[in-house]
C-alpha positions in Angstrom: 9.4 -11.5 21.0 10.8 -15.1 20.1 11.5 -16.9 17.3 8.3 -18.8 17.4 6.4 -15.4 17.2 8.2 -14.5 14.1 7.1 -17.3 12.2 3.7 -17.4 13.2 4.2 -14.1 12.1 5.2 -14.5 8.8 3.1 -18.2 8.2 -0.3 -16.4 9.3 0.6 -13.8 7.3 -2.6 -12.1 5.0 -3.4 -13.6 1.3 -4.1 -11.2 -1.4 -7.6 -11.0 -3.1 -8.4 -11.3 -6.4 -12.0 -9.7 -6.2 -13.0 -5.9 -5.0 -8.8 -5.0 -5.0 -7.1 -2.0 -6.3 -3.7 -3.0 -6.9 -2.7 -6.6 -6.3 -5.6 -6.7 -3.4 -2.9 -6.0 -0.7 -4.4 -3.9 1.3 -7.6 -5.8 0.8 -5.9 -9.2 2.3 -4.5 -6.8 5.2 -7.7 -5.5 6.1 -9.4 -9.1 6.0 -6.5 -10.5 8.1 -6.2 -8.0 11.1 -10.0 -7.0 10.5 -9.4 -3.1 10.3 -10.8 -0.9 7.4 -8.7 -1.2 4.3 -9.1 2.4 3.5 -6.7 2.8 7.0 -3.9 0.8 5.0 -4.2 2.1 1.7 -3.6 5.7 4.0 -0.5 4.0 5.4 0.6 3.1 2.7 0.5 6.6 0.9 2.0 8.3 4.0 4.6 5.7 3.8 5.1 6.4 0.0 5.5 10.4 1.0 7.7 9.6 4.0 10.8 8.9 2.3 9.1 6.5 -0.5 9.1 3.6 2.0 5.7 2.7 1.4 6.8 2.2 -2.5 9.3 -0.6 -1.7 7.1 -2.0 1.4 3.8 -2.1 -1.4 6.1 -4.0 -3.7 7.4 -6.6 -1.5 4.2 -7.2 -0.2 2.8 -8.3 -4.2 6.1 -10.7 -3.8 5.6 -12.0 -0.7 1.6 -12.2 -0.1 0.2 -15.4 -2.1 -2.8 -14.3 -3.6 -6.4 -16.4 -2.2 -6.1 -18.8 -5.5 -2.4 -19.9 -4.8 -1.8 -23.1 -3.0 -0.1 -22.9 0.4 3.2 -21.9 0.7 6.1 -24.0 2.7 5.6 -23.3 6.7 8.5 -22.2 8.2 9.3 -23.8 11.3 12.5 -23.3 14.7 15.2 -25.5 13.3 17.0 -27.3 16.2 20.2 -28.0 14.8 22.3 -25.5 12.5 23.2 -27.1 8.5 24.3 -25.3 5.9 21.5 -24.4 2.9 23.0 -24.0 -0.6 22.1 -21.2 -2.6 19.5 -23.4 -4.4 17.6 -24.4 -1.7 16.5 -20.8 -1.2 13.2 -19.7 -2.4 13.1 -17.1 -5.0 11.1 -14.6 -3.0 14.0 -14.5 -0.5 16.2 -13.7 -3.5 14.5 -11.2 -4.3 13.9 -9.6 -0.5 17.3 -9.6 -0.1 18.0 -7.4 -3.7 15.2 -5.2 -2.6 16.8 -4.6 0.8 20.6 -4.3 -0.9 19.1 -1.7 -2.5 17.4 0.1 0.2 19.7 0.6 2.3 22.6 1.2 0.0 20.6 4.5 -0.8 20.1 5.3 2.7 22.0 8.8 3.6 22.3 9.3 0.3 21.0 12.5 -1.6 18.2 10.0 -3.5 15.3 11.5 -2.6 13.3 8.4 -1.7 15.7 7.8 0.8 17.6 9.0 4.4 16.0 9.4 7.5 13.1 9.7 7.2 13.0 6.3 4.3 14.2 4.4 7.4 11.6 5.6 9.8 9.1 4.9 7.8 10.3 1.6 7.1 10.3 1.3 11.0 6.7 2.3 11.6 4.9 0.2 9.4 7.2 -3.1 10.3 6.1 -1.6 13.9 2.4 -1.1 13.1 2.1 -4.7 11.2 3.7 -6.1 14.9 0.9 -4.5 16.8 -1.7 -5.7 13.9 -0.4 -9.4 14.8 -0.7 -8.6 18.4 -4.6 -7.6 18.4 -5.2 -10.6 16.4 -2.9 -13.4 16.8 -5.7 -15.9 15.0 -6.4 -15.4 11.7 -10.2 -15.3 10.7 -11.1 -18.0 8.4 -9.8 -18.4 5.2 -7.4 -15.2 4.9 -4.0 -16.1 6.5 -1.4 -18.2 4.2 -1.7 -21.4 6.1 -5.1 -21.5 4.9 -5.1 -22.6 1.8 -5.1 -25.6 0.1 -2.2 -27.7 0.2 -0.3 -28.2 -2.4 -0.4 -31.8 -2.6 -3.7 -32.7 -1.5 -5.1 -36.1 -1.1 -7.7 -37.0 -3.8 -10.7 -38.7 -2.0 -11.8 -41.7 -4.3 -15.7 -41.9 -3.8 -16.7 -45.3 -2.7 -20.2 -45.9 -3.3 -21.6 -49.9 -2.4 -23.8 -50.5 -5.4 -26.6 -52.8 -4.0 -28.5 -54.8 -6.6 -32.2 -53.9 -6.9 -34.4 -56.4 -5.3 -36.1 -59.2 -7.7 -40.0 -59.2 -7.9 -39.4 -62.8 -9.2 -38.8 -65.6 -7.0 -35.5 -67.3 -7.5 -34.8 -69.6 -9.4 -33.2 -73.1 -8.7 -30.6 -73.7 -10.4 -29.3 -77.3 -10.8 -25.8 -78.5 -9.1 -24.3 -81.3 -11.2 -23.3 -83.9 -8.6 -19.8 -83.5 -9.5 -19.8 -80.1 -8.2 -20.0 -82.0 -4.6 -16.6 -81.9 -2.9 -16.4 -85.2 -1.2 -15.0 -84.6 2.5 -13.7 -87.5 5.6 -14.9 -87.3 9.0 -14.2 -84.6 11.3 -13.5 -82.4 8.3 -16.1 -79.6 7.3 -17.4 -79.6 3.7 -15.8 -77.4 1.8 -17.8 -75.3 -0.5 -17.0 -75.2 -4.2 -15.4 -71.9 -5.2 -17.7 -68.9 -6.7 -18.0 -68.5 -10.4 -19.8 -64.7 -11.0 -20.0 -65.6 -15.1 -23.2 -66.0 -16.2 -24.8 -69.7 -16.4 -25.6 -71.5 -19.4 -29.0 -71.2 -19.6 -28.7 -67.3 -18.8 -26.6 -66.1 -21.6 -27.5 -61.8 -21.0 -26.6 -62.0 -17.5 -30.2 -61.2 -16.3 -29.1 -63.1 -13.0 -29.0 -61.2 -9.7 -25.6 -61.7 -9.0 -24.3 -60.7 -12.5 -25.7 -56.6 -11.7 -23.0 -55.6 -9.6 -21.6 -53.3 -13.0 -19.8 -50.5 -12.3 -21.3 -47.0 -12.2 -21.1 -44.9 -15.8 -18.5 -42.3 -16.2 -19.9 -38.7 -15.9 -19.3 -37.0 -19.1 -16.8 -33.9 -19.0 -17.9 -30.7 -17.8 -17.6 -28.9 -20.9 -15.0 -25.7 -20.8 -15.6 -22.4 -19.1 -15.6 -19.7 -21.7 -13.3 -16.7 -21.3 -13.7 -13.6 -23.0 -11.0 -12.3 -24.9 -8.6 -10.1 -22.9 -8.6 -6.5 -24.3 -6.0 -5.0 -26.6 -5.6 -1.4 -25.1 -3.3 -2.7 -22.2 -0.3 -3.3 -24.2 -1.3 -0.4 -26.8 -1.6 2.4 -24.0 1.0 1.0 -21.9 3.5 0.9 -24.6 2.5 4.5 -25.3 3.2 5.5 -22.0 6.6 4.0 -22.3 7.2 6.0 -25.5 6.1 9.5 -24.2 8.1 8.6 -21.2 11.0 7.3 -23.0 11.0 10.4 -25.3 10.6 13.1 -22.5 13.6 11.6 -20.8 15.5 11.7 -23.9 14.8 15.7 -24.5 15.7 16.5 -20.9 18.9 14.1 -21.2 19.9 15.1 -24.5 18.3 18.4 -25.4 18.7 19.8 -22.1 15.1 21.1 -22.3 14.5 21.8 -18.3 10.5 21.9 -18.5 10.8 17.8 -18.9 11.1 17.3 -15.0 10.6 13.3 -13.1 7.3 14.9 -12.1 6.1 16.3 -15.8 7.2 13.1 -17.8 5.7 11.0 -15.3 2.2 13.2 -15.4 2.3 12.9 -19.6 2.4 9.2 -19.5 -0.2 9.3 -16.7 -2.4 11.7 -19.3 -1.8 8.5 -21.7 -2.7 5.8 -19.2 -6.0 8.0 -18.3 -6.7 8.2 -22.4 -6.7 4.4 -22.4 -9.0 4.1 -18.9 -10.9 6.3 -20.5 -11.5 4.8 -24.2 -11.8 0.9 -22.3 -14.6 2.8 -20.5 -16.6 3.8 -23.8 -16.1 0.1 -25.0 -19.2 -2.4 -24.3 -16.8 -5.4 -23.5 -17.8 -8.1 -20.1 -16.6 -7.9 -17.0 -13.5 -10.1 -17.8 -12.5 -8.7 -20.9 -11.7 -5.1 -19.5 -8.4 -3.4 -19.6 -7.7 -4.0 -16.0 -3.9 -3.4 -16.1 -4.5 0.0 -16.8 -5.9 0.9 -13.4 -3.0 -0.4 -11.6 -0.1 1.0 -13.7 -1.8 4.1 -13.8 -2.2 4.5 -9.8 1.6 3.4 -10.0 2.8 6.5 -12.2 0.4 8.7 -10.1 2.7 7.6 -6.8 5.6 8.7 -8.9 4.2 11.8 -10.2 3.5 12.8 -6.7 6.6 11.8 -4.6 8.6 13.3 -7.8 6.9 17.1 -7.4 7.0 17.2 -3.9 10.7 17.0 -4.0 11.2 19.0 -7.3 12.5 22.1 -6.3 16.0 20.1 -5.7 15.7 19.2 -2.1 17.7 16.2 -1.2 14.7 14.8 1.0 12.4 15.3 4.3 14.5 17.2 6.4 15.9 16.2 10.2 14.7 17.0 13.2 12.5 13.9 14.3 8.3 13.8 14.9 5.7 16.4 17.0 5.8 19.6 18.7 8.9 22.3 18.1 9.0 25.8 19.8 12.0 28.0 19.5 12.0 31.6 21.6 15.7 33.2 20.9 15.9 36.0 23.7 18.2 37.3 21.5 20.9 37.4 18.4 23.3 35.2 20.1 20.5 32.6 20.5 19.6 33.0 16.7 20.3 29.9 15.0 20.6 30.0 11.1 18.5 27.0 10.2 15.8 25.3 12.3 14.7 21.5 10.5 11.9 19.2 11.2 10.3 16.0 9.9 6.4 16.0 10.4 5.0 18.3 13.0 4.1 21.5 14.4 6.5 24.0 15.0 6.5 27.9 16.0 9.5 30.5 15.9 8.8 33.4 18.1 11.2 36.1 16.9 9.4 38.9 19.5 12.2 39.3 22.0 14.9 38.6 19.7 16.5 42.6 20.2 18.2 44.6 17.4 20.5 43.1 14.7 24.6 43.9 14.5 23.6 43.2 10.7 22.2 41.1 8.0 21.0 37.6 9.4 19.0 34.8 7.2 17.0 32.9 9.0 16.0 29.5 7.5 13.3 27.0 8.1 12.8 23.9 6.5 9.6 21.1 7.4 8.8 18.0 5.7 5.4 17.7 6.6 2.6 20.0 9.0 2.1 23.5 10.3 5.1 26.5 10.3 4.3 29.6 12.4 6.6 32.4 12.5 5.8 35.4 15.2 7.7 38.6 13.3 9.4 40.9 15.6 7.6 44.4 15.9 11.0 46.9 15.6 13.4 44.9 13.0 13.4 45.1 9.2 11.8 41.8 8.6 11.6 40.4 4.7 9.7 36.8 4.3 10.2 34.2 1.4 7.3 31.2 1.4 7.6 28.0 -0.7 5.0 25.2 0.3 5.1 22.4 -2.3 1.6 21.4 -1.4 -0.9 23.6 0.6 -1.5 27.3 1.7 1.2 30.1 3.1 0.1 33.4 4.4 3.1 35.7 4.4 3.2 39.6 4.2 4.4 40.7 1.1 7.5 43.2 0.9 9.4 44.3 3.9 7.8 44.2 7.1 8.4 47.6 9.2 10.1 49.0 6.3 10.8 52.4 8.7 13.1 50.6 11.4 16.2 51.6 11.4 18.0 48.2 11.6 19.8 45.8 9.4 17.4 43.4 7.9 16.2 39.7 8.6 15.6 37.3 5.9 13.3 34.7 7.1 12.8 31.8 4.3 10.2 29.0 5.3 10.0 26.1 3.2 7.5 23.1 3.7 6.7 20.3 1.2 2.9 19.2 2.6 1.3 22.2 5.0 0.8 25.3 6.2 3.0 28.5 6.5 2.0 31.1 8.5 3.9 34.4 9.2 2.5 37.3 11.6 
């Protein structure tokens, strides 16, 4: 990796399409660019959104930094050889606004935000990573779908020279008289030297019907008359400024009243009830094509992300917990080897409790997982009680105490999973 890759990187990077998008026609352009399914990157991107809320940011900077198909080229960046310093006017505002994004992001890492921490930062990493390996498949853009293929922004205008011959007379020409002072008189070893070309029209052809008078320039093409745009609908700003309101006044009975029920996830669901009012009514409306309420779709998908990434994380948890990516078995062959809390990320992961021998006392046993399958083997002679929480998907637990006639102290196993399966038997 040099410095030359990077910005071929970044100047072939994908345009955004206007036509067939869903938001901002970024994972459209993607798709177009690296010719993969854009279903696959609208996938990452939601992942992303629900690993740590990277794929939030990474969405946004994308609408910044992608020109959109109808946009004129934008500056190639190119290896400096020599080293100058660049005042803060010189730099675009898209940089600007990079660099506030990333402030931002990583000033929240390791924080307890819940869009943020490890897990924010990994995700960050693997889609960086997977739009490197993009790049590598396909290092040439396909026509028409990188940056540095669109129309400069300065383009030469190409003047249309047309030679205009004159039509050929069915008349034979006439002879026209040459007074004889019209005869430049010349010396010997001189040529003559022809009298200089007058293009007005003679005396005794006062409407220019000569040949030589037709070379007139070609008529100016009238205007092309203007394209008509339907009117743009009203229910954008009407049900979007609802939204706001509902929002605004959910947040201000939580804040103020102290009314719990008004969670991140519950205010952002109402306003997505009034965004789906207005899809809805724009629906019922016979309006054309370009006079729909198209902003609603986006904003709406927008407020979705948030009502989702804000209920997965609603019963207080700081964020996806530690522990890395894949397969996690843990076997204790006994209480000594009984750890109190056992974390991971996204994966599998199985606690065998069978051999784990007979309690001094009371022990809790906590298991927290981001995202995947938790499998807990019970031991078959030890007071066992089981607590489940899955934020999204299905838990099989036994209810009550498990061997409730075992003389022992009891174990408290608590299993909680955002996205999965929990499994106890």
């Amino acid at each position: 990796m040099d410095t030359d890759t990077l910005l071929d990187l970044w100047n072939t990077r994908p345009v955004r399409r206007r036509h067939g998008k869903s938001v901002g026609g970024v994972c459209t352009g993607i798709g177009m660019r690296y010719r993969i399914d854009p279903t696959l990157v609208k996938v990452a991107f939601v992942v992303a959104a629900l690993f740590g809320g990277s794929g939030i940011f990474l969405y946004i900077a994308c609408l910044i930094a992608l020109p959109a198909e109808d946009e004129t080229a934008p500056r190639r960046l190119h290896a400096r050889t020599h080293r100058h310093f660049k005042g803060i006017h010189d730099i675009p505002w898209y940089w600007i606004v990079l660099a506030v994004i990333a402030v931002v992001t990583l000033g929240n890492m390791g924080s307890s935000s819940p869009f943020w921490g490890g897990s924010g930062l990994l995700g960050l990493l693997l889609m960086l990573g997977g739009w490197w390996l993009l790049y590598q498949r396909t290092p040439q853009a396909p026509a028409g779908t990188s940056a540095d293929q669109l129309r400069p922004a300065h383009a030469a205008e190409v003047v249309d020279q047309t030679v205009v011959t004159p039509p050929v007379s069915e008349y034979p020409p006439v002879a026209v008289p040459v007074a004889e002072s019209a005869t430049v008189p010349f010396t010997a070893g001189e040529p003559p030297v022809a009298p200089p070309r007058d293009d007005s029209p003679p005396a005794w052809d006062p409407l220019g019907a000569a040949p030589f008078a037709w070379d007139l320039p070609e008529p100016i093409p009238p205007p092309a008359p203007p394209v008509y745009k339907p009117p743009r609908s009203p229910l954008t700003p009407v049900f979007a400024g609802l939204a706001l309101i509902v929002a605004t006044v959910g947040t201000a009975i939580h804040v103020v009243g102290g009314v719990e029920w008004f969670t991140v996830g519950r205010i952002a669901a109402l306003a997505l009830a009034v965004l789906g009012v207005g899809i809805l009514v724009d629906a019922l409306q016979r309006r054309p094509a370009g006079g729909r309420a198209s902003g609603l779709v986006p904003l709406a998908m927008i407020v979705g992300v948030v009502a989702v990434v804000a209920t997965l994380f609603a019963s207080g948890r700081p964020g996806l917990p530690s522990g890395g990516i894949g397969e996690r078995s843990w076997h204790p062959q006994g209480v000594e080897q009984l750890a109190g809390t056992y974390e991971l990320t996204v994966g599998n992961s199985t606690l065998n409790l069978r051999d784990l021998g007979p309690l001094d006392h009371d022990r809790t046993v906590v298991l927290r997982q981001g995202v995947g399958q938790i499998t807990v083997l019970l031991p078959d002679d030890v007071r066992v009680k089981t607590e489940c929480t899955t934020t999204v998907g299905n838990q099989v637990c036994p209810e009550g105490v498990v061997n409730p006639d075992a003389k022992t102290p009891t174990l408290t196993i608590k299993a909680d999973l955002s996205l999965g399966n929990v499994e106890m038997k």
